[in-house]
Backbone bond lengths (Angstrom), bond angles and torsions (degrees), N, CA, C in turn:
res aa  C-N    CA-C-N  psi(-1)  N-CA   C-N-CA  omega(-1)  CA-C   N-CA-C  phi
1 X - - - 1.463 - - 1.524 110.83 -
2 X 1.385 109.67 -28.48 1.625 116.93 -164.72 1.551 90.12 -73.83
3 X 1.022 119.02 -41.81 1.750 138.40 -153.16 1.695 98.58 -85.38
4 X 1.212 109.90 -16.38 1.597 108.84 178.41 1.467 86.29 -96.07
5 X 1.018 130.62 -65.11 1.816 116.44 -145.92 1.815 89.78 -76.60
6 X 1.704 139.57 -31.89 0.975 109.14 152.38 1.448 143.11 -31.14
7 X 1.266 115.13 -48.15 1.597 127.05 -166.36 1.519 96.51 -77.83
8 X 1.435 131.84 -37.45 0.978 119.24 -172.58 1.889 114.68 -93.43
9 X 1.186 120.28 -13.38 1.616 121.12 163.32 1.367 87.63 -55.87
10 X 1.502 122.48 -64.99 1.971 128.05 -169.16 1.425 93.00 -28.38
11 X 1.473 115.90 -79.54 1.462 132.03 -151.72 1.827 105.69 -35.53
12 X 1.419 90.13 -48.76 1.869 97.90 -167.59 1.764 95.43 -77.99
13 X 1.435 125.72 -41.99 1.285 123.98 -176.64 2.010 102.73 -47.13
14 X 1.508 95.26 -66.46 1.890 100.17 174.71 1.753 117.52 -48.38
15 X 1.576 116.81 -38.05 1.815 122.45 152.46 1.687 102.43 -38.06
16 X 1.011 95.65 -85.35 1.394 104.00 -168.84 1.632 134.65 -37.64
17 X 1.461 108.71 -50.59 1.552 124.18 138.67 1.383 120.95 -24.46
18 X 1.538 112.16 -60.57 1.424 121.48 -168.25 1.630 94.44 -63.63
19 X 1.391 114.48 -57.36 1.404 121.46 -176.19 1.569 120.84 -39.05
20 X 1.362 112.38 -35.29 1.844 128.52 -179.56 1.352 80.05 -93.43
21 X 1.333 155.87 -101.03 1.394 122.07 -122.72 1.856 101.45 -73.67
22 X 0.998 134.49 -42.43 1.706 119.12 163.91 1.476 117.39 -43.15
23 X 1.185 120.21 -47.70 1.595 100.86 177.42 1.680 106.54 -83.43
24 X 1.653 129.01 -16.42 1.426 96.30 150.81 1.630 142.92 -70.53
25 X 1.104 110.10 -21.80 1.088 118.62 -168.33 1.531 101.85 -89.95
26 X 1.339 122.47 -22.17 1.350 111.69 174.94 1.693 105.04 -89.54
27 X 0.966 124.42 -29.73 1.703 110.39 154.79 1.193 123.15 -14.92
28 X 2.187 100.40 -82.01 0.885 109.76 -157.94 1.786 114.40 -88.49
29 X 1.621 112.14 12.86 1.068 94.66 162.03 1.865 112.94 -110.16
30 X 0.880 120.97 -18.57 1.136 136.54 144.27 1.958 120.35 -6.62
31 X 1.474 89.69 -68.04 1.898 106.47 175.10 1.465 94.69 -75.59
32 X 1.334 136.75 16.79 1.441 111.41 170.21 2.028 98.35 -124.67
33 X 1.673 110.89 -43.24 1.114 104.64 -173.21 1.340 124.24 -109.75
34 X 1.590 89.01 14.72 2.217 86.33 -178.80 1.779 101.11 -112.10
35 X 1.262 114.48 169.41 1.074 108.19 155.15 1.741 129.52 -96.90
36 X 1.227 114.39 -8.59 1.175 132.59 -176.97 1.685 92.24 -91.08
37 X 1.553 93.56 167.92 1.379 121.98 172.86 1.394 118.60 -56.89
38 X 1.269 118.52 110.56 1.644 134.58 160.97 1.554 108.57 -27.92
39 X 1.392 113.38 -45.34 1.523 105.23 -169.06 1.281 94.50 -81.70
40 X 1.202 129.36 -33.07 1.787 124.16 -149.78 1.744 77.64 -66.86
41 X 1.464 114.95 -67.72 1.902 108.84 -175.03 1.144 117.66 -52.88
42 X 1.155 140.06 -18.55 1.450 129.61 167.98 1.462 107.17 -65.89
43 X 1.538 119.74 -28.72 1.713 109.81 -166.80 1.694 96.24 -83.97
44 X 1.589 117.88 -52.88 1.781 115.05 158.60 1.179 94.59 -18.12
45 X 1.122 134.74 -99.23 1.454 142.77 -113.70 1.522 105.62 -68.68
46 X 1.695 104.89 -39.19 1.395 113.81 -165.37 1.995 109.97 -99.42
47 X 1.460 107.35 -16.71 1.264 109.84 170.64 1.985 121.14 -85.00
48 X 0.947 98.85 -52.04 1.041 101.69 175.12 1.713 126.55 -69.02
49 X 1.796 119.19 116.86 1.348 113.78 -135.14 1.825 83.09 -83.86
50 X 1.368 88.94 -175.00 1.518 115.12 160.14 1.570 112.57 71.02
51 X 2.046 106.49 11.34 1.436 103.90 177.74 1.820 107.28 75.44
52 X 1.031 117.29 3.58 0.935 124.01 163.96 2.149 122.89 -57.05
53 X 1.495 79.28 -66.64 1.730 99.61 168.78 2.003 101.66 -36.48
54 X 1.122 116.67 -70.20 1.697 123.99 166.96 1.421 111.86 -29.05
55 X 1.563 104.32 -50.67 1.974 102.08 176.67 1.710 103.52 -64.84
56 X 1.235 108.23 -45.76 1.417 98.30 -167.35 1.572 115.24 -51.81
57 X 1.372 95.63 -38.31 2.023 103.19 -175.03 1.217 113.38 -76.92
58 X 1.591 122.12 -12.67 1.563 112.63 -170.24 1.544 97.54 -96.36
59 X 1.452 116.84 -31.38 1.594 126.94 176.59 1.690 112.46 -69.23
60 X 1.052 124.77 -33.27 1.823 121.57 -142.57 1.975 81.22 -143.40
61 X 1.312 118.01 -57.89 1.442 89.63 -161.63 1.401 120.29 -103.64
62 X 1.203 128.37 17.69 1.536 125.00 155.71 1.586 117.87 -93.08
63 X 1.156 98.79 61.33 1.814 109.78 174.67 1.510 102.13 -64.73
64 X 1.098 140.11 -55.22 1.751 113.71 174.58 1.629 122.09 -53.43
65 X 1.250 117.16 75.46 1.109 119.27 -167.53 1.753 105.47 -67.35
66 X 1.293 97.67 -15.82 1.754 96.98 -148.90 1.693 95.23 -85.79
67 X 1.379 123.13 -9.62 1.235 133.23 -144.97 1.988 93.31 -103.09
68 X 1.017 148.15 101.33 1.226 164.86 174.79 1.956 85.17 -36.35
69 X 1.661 86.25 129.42 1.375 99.19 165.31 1.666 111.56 -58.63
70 X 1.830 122.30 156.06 0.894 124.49 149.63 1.109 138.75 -89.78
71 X 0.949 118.64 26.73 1.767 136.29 168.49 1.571 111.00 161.02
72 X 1.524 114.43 -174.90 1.530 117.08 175.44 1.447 108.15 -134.87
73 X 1.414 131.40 143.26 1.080 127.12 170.60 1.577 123.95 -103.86
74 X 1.440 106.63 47.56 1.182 113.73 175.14 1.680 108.49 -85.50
75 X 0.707 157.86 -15.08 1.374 161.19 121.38 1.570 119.39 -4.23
76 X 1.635 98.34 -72.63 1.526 105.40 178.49 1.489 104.00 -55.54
77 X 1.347 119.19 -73.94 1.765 117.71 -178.23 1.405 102.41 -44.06
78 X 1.194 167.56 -29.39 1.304 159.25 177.45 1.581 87.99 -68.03
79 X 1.396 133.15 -72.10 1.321 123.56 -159.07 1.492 102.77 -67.32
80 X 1.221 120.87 -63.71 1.507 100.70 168.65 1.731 131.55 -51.30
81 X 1.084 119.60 14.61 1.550 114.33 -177.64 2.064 88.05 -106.97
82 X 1.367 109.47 -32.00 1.520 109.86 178.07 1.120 128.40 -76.83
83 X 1.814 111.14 -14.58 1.561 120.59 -167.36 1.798 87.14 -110.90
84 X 1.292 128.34 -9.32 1.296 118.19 -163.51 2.007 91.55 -98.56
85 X 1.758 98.83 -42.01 1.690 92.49 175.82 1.750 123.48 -66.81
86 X 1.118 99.49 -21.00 1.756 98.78 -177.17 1.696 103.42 -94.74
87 X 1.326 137.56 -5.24 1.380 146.47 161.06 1.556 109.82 -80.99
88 X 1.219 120.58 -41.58 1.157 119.32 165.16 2.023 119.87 -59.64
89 X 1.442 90.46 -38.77 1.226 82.39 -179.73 1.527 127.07 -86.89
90 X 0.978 105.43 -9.35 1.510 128.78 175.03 1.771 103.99 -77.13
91 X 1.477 111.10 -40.91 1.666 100.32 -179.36 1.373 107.79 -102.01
92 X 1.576 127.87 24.91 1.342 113.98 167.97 1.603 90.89 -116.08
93 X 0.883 121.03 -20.69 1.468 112.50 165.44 1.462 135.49 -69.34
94 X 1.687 106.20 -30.19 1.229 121.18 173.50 1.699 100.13 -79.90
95 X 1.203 141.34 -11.76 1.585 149.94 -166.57 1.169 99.61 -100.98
96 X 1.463 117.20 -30.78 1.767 102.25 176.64 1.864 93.34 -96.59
97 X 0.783 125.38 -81.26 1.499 137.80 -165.47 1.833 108.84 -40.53
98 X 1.607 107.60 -3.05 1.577 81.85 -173.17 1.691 92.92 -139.65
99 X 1.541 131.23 154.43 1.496 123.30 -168.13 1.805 83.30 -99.99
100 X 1.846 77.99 172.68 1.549 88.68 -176.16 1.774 106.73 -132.19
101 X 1.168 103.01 88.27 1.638 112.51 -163.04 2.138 105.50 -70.48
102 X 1.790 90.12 160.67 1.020 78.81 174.47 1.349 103.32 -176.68
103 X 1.671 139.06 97.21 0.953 138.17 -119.26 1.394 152.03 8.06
104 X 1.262 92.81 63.04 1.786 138.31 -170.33 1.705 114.23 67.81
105 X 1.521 80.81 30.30 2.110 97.66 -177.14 1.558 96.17 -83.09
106 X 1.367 107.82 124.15 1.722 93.50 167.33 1.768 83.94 -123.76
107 X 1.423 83.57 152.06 1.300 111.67 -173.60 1.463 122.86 -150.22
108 X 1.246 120.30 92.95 1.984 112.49 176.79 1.746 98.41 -114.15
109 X 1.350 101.97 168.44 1.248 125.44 -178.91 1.743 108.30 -152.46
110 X 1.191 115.96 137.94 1.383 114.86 177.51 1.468 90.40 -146.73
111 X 2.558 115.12 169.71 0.893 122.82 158.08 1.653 104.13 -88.02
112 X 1.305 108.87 -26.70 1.383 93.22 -174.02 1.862 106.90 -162.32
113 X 0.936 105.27 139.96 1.702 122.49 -166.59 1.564 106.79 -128.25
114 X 1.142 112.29 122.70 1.607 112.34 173.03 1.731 93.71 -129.15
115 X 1.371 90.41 152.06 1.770 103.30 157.53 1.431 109.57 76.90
116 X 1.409 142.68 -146.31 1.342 137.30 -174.76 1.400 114.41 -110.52
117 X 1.287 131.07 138.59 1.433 133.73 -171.42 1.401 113.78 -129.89
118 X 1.087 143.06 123.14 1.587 136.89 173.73 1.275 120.43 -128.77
119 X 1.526 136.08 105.75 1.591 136.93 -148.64 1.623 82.05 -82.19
120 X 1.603 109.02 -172.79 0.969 119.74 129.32 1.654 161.90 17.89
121 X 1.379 74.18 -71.02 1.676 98.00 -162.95 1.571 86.39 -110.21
122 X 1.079 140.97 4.69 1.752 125.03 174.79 1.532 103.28 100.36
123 X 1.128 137.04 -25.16 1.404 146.46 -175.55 1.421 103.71 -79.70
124 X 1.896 87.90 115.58 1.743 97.40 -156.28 1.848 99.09 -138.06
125 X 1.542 107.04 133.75 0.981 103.93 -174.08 1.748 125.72 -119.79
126 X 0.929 137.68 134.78 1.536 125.21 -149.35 1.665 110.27 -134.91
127 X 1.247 120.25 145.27 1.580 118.09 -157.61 1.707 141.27 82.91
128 X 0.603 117.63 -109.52 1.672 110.99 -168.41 1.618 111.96 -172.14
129 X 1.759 103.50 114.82 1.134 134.74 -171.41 1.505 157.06 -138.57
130 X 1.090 116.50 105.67 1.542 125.79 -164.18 0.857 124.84 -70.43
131 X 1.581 164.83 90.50 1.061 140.36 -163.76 1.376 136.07 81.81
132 X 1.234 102.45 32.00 1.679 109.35 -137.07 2.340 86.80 -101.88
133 X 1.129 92.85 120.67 1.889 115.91 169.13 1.205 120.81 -104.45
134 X 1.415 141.23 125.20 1.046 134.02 166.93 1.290 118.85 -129.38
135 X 1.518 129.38 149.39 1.508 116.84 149.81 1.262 124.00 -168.24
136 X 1.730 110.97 149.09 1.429 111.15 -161.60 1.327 107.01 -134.07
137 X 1.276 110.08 115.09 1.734 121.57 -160.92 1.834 97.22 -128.36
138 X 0.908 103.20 101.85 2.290 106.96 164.33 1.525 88.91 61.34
139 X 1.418 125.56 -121.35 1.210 123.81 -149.48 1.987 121.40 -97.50
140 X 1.526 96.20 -10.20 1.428 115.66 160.10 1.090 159.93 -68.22
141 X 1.231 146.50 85.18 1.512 143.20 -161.69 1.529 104.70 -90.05
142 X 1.514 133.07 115.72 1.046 126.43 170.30 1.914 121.85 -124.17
143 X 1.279 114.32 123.32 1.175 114.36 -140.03 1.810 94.10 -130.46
144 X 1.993 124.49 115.40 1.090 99.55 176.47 1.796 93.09 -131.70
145 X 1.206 106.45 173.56 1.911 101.15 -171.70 1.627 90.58 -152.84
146 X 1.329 123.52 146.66 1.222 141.40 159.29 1.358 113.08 -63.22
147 X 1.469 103.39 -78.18 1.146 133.28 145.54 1.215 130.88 -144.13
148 X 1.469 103.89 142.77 1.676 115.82 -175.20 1.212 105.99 -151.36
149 X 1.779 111.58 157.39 1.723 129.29 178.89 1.619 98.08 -141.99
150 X 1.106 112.98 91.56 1.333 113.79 -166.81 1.810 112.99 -169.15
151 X 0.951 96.28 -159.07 2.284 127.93 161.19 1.367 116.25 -118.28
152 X 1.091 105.40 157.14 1.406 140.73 133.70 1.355 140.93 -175.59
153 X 1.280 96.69 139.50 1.441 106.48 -158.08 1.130 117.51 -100.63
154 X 2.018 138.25 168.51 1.398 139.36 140.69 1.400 107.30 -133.09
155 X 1.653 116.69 167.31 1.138 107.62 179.02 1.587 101.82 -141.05
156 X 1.342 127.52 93.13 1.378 146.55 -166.31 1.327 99.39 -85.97
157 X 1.006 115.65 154.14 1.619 143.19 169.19 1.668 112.95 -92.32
158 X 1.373 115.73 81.96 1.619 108.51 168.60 1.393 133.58 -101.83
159 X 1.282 122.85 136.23 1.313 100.59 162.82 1.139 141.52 -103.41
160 X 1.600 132.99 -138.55 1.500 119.13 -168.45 1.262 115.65 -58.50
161 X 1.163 113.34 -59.68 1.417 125.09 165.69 1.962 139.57 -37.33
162 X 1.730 77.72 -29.25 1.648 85.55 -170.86 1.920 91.37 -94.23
163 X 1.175 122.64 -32.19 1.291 133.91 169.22 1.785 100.92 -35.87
164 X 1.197 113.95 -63.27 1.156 111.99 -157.78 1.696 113.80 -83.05
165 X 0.793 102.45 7.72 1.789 128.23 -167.24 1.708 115.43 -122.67
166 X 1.404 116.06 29.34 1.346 115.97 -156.38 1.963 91.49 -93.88
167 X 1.076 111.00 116.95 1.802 100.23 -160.47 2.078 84.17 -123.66
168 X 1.476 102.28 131.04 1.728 113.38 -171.94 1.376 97.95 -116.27
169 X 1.593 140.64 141.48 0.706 151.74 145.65 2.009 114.94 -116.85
170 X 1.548 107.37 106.58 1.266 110.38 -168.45 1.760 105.81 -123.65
171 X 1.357 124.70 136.72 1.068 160.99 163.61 1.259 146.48 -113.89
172 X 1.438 120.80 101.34 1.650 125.37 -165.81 1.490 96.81 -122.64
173 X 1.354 126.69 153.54 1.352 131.96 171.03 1.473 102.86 -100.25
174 X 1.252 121.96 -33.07 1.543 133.78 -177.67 1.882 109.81 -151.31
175 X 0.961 108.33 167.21 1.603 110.28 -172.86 1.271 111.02 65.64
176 X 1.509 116.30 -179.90 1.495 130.77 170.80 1.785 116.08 -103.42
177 X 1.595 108.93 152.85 1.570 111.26 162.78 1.534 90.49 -124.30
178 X 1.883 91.82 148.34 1.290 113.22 160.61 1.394 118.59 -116.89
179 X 1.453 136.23 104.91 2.132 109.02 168.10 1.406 86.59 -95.11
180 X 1.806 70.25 141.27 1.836 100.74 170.69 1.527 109.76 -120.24
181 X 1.034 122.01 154.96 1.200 126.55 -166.82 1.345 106.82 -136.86
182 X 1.325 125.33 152.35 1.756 126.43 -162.12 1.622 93.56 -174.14
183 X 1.371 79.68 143.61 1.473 102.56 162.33 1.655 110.66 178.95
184 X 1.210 111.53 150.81 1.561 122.62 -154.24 1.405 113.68 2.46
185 X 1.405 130.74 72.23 0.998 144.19 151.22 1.815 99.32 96.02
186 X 1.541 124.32 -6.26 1.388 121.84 149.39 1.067 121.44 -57.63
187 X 1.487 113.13 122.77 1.838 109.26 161.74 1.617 125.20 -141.45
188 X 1.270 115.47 123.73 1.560 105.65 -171.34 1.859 92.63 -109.58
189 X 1.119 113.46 -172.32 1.283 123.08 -165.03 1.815 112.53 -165.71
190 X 1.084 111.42 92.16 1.360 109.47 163.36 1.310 135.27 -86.66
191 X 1.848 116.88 151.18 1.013 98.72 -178.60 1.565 106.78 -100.63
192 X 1.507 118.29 138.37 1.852 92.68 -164.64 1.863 87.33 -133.74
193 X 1.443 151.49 11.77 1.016 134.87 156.17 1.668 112.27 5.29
194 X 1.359 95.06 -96.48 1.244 104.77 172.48 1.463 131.39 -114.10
195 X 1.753 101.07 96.05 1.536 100.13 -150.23 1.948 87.44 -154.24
196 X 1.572 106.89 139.51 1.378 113.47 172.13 1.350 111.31 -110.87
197 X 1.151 154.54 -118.15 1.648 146.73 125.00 1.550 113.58 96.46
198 X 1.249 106.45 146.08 1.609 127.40 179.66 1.677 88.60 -59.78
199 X 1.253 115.06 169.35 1.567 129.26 153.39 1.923 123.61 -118.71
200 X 1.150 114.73 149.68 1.571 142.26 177.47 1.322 97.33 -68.21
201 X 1.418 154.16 98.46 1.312 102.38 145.22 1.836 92.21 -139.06
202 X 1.408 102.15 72.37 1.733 121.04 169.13 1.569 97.45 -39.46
203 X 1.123 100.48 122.80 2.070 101.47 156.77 1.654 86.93 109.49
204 X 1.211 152.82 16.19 1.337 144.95 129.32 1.306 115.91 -80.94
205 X 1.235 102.81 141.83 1.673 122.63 -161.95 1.822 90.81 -106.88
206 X 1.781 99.67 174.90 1.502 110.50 -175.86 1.736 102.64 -79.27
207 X 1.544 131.82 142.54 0.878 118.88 -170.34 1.600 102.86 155.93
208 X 1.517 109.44 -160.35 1.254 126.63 -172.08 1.991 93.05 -103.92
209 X 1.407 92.38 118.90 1.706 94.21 149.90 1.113 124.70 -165.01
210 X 1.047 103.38 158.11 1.962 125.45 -148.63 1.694 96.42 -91.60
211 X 1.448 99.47 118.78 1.207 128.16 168.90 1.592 119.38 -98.18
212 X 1.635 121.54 113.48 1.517 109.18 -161.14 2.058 80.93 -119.69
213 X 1.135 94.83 148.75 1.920 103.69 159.72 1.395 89.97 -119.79
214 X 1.625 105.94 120.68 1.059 107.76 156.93 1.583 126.85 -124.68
215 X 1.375 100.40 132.48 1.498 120.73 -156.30 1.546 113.42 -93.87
216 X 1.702 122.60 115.41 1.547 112.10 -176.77 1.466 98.84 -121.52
217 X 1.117 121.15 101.98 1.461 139.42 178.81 1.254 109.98 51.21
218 X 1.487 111.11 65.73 1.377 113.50 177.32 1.428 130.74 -96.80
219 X 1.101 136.34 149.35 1.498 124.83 -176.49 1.691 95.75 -135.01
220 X 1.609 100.78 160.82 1.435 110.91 -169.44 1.382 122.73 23.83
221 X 1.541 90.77 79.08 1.840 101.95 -171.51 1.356 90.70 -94.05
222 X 1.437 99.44 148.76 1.978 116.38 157.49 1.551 91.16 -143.46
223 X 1.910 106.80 130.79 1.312 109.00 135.49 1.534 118.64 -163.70
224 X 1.157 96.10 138.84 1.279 112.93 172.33 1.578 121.65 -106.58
225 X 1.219 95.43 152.03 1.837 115.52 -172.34 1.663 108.78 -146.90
226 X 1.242 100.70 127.41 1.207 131.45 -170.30 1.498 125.19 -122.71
227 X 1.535 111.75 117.42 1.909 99.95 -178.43 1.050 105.02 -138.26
228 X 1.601 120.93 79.48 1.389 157.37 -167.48 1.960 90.61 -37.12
229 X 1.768 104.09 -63.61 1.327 124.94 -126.30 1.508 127.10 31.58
């Protein structure tokens, strides 16, 4: 999360940069090839979005054509095209790899995840993944995959009640799902592909336990898990 709102202060810091060397350089070329006011084209250049304002001044307001530019700003756009690609890559990486909570909502989304991942909050995901949605809000686990061959896990706090109330709704278009369930060296394992229904799992106590979906070449996954109590 730290690593997302970093990359993106960067993003607007590298905007902003870009913004000072375009309105300097259109100043100072401005007092050599327009006849109008330097400042009036600096506000064009910098008000009008989409770089547009820049078309207008290179088309309509450098009427002294005959008059040799006073410099070039090919420099600045080179450094900003290098500080804008390594910011980019820094905040699409921090957007897949990190959740973005929000009254105890965790929520990530990625196009693609390889290898082992662990947010925050302990919710850790392992293998190889397309499309991969998740989210876990109070008593809900909601879990969707394009495709994936992999894990993922949570590890909720239930009690007696929510124990006995563990309700799975699982969906694969192709491949298999497994939830496994663990706790101090307990583990049951369902097979829930295609499966609606409460779950068994007598001999877990109130506490923390680790809920894994595990995914073997699955496509158009849905599942949800629910522990009402």
């Amino acid at each position: 999360m730290v690593l997302l709102v970093s990359s993106a202060i960067a993003l607007g810091v590298v905007v902003a940069v870009l913004m000072l060397f375009l309105g300097l350089w259109t100043y100072k070329d401005a007092m050599v090839k327009s006849d109008q006011s330097p400042a009036l084209w600096v506000l064009v250049v910098l008000l009008i979005p989409n770089f547009l304002g820049l078309v207008v001044y290179l088309l309509v307001g450098r009427t002294k054509k005959q008059h040799p530019a006073p410099g070039s700003f090919k420099k600045p756009l080179i450094a900003f095209a290098v500080l804008t690609g390594l910011t980019f890559v820094v905040f699409i990486g921090s957007a897949v790899n990190f959740a973005i909570t929000e009254g105890g909502h965790f929520t990530t989304t990625s196009r693609y995840v390889s290898g082992t991942m662990i947010d925050a909050f302990g919710n850790a995901r392992r293998g190889r993944f397309l499309g991969l949605s998740a989210s876990h809000r109070n008593q809900e686990w909601n879990l969707s995959v394009v495709r994936g061959n992999g894990s993922v896990q949570i590890s909720p706090r239930l009690n007696d009640d929510e124990l006995a109330q563990i309700y799975v709704v699982g969906y694969a278009g192709e491949g298999e799902i497994f939830l496994r369930l663990e706790q101090d060296g307990m583990v049951e394992e369902f097979h829930i592909t295609q499966f609606s229904g409460l779950l068994d799992i007598t001999g877990f106590t109130p506490g923390r336990v680790r809920m894994i979906a595990v995914l073997e070449n699955a496509e158009d996954v849905w599942l949800n898990v629910s522990w009402r109590g």
